[in-house]
Backbone as JSON Lines, residues from 0, in Angstrom:
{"i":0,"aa":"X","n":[0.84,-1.19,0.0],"ca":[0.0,0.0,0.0],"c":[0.89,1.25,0.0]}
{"i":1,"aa":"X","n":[0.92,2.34,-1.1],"ca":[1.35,3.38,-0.73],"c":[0.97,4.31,0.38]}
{"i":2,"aa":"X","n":[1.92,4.97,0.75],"ca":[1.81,5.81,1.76],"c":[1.41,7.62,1.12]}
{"i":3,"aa":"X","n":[0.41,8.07,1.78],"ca":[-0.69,9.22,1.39],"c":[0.52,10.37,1.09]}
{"i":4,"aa":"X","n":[1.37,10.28,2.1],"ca":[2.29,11.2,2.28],"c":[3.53,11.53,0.81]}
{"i":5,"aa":"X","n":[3.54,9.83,0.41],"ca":[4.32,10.01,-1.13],"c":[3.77,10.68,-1.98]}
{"i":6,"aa":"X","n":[1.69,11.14,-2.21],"ca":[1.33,11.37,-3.29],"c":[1.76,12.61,-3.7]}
{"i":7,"aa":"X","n":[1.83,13.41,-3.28],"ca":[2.5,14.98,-3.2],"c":[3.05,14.97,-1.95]}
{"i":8,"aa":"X","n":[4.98,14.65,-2.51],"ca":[5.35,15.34,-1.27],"c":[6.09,16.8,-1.65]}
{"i":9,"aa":"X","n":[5.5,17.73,-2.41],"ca":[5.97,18.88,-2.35],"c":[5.14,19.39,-1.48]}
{"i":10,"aa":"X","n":[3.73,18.67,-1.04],"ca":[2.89,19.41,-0.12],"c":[3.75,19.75,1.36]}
{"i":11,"aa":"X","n":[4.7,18.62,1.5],"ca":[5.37,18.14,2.58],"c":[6.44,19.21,2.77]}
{"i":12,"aa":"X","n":[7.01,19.85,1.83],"ca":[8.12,20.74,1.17],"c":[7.16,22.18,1.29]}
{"i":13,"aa":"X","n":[6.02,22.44,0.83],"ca":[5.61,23.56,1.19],"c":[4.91,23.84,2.46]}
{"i":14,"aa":"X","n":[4.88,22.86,2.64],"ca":[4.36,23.11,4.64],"c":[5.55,23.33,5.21]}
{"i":15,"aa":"X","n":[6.43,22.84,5.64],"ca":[8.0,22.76,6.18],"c":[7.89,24.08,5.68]}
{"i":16,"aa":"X","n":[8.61,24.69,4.63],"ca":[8.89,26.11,3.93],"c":[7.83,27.32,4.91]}
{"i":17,"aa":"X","n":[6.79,27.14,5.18],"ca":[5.75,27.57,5.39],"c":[5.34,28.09,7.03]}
{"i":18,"aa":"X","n":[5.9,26.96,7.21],"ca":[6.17,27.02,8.96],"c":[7.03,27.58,9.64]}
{"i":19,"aa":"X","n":[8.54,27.22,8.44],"ca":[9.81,28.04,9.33],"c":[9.6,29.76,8.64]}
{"i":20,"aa":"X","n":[9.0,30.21,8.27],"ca":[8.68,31.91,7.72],"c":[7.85,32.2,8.38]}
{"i":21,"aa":"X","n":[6.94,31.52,8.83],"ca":[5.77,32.04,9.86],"c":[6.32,31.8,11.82]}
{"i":22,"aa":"X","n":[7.2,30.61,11.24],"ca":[8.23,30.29,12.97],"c":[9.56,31.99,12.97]}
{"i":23,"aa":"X","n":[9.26,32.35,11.97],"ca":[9.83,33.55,11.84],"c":[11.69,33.34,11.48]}
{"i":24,"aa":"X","n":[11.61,32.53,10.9],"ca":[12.87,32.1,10.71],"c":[13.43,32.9,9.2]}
{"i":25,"aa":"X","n":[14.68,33.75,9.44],"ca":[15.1,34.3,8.13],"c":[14.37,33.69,6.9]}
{"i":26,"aa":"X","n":[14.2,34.55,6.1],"ca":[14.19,34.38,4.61],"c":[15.41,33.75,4.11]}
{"i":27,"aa":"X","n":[16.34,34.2,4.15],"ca":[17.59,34.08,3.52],"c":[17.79,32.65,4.06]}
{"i":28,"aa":"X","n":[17.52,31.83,5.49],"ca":[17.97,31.16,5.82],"c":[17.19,29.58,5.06]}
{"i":29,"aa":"X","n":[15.75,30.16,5.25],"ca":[14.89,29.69,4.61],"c":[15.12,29.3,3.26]}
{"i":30,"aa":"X","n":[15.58,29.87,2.53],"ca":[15.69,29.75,1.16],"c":[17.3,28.88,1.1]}
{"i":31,"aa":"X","n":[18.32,29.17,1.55],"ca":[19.25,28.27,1.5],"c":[18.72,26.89,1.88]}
{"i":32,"aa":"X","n":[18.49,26.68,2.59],"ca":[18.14,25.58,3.34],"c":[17.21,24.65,2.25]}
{"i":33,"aa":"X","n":[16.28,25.07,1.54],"ca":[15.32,24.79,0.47],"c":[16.03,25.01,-0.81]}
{"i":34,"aa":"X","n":[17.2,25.56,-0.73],"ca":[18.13,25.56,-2.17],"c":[17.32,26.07,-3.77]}
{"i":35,"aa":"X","n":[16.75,27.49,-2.97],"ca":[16.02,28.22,-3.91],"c":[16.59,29.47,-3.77]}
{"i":36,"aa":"X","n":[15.98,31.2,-4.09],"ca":[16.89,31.76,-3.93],"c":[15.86,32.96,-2.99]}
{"i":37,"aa":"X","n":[16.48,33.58,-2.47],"ca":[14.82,34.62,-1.8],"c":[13.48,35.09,-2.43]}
{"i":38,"aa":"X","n":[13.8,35.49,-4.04],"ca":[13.31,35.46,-4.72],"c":[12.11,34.44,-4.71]}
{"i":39,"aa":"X","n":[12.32,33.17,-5.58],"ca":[11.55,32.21,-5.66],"c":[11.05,32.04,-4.35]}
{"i":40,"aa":"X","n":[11.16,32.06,-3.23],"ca":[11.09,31.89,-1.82],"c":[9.31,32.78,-1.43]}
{"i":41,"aa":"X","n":[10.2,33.82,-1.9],"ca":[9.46,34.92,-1.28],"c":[8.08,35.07,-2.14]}
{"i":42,"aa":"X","n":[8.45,34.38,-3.38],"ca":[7.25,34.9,-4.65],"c":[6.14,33.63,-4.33]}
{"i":43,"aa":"X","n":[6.44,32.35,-4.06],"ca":[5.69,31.16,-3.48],"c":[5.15,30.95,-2.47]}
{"i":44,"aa":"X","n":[5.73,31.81,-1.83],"ca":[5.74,31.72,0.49],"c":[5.25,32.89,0.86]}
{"i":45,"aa":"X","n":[5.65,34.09,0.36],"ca":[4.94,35.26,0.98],"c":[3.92,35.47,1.56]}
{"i":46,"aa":"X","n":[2.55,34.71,0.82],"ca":[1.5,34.99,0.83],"c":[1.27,34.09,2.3]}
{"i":47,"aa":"X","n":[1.68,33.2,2.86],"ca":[1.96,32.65,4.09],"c":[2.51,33.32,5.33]}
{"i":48,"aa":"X","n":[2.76,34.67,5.42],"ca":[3.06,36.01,6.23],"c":[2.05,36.55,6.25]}
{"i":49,"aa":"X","n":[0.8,36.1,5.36],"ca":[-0.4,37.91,5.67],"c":[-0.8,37.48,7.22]}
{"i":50,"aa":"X","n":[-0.95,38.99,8.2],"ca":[-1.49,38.73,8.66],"c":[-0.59,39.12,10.04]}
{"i":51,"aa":"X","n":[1.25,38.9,9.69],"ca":[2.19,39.12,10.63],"c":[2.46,40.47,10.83]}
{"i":52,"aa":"X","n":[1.66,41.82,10.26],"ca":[1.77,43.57,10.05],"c":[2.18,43.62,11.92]}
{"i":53,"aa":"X","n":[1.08,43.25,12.59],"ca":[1.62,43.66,13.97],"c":[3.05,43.15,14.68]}
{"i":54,"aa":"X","n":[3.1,41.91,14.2],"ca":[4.29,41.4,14.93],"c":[5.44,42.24,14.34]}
{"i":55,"aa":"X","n":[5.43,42.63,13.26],"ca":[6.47,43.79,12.04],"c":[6.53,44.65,13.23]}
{"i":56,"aa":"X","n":[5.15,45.51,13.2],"ca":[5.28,46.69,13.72],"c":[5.78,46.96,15.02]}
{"i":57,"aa":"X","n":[5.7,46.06,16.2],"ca":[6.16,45.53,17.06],"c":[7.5,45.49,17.1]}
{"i":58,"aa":"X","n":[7.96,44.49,16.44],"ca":[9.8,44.29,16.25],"c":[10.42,45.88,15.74]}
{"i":59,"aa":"X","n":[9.54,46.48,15.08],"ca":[10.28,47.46,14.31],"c":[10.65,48.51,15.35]}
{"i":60,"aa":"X","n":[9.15,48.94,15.8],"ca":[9.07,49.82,17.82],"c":[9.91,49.27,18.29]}
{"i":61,"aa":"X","n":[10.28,48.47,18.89],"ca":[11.06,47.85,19.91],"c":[12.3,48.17,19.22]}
{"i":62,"aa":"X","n":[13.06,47.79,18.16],"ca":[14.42,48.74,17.37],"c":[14.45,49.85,17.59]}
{"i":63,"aa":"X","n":[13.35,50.78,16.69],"ca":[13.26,52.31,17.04],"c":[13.34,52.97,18.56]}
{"i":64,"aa":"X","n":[12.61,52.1,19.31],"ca":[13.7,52.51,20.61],"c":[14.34,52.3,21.18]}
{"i":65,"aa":"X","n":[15.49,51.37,20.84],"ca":[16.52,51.04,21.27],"c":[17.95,52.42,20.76]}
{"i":66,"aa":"X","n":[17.32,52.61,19.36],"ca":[17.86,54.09,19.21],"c":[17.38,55.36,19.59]}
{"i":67,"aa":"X","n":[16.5,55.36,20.01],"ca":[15.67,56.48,20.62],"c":[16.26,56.96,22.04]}
């Protein structure tokens, strides 16, 4: 009996991809790791970030006053 998991395992490849960008894990790191380039990364996966604007805005405040 095949296993469900062989029928698409790019599904397997875009969940993994999917999780470490939303686990907030570099882009750059992300994309090495998947041996694509940020580009392709970012143009397939992006749309897997909507939604992170506050956590942005957040990290970004917390920088801005560290120079402040």
């Amino acid at each position: 009996m095949a296993s469900p998991l062989a029928v698409r395992p790019y599904d397997l490849r875009h969940s993994a991809l999917s999780t470490w960008l939303n686990a907030g894990v570099d882009p750059t790191e992300v994309a090495e790791r998947a041996g694509n380039s940020v580009e392709v990364l970012m143009t397939r996966y992006a749309k897997c970030l909507y939604g992170h604007q506050a956590l942005a805005n957040r990290r970004i405040d917390a920088l801005l006053d560290e120079y402040g």
